[in-house]
C-alpha positions as CSV (number, residue, x, y, z in Angstrom):
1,X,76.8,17.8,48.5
2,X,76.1,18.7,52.0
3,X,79.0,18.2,54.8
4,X,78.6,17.1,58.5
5,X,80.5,18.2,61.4
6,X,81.4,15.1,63.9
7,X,82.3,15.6,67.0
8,X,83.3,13.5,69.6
9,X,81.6,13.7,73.0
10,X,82.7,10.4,74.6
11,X,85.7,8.1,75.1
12,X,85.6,4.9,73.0
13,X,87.3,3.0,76.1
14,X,85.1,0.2,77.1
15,X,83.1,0.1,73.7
16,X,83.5,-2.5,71.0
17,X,87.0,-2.7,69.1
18,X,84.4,-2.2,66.1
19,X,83.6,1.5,67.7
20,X,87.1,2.0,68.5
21,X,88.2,1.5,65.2
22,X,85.4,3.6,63.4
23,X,86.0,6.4,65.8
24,X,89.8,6.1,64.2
25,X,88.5,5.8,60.9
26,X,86.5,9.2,60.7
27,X,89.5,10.9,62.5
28,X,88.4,10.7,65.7
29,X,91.5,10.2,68.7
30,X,90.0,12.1,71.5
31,X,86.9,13.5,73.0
32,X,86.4,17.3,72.1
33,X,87.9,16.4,68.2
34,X,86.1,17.1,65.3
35,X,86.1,16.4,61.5
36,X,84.3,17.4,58.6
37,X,83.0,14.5,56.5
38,X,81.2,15.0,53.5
39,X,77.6,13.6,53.8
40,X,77.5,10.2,52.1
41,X,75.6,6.8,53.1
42,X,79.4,5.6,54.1
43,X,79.8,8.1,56.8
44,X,75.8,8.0,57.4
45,X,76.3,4.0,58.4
46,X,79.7,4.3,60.3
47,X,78.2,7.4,62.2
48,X,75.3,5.0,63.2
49,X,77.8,2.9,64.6
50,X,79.0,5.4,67.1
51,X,75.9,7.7,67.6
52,X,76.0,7.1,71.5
53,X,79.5,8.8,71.0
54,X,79.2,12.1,68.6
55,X,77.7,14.7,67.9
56,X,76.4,15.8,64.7
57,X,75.8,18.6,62.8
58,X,74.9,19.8,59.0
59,X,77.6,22.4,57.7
60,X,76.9,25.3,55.4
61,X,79.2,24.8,52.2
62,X,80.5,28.4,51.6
């Protein structure tokens, strides 16, 4: 199963405590962090969530 690279571009400060807390949730703390999260319709909805906040991008499973 494919992977996707999240990375956080902007601050969750002044977004919903439902943003804050999904930012959290896929390991998110500060802008500039990233995380590896395997590609599932879980991640795909909380990623939604916070689109206006990440960056995305497919990784290549070695």
């Amino acid at each position: 199963m494919a992977e996707l690279k999240v990375t956080q571009t902007r601050s969750g400060i002044g977004g919903t405590a439902n943003q804050r807390a999904t930012l959290h949730t896929l390991g998110l703390r500060r802008i500039g962090d990233s995380a590896v999260r395997e590609d599932r319709p879980e991640v795909r909805g909380m990623l939604r969530t916070v689109s206006h906040l990440v960056a995305v991008e497919e990784v290549e499973q070695a």
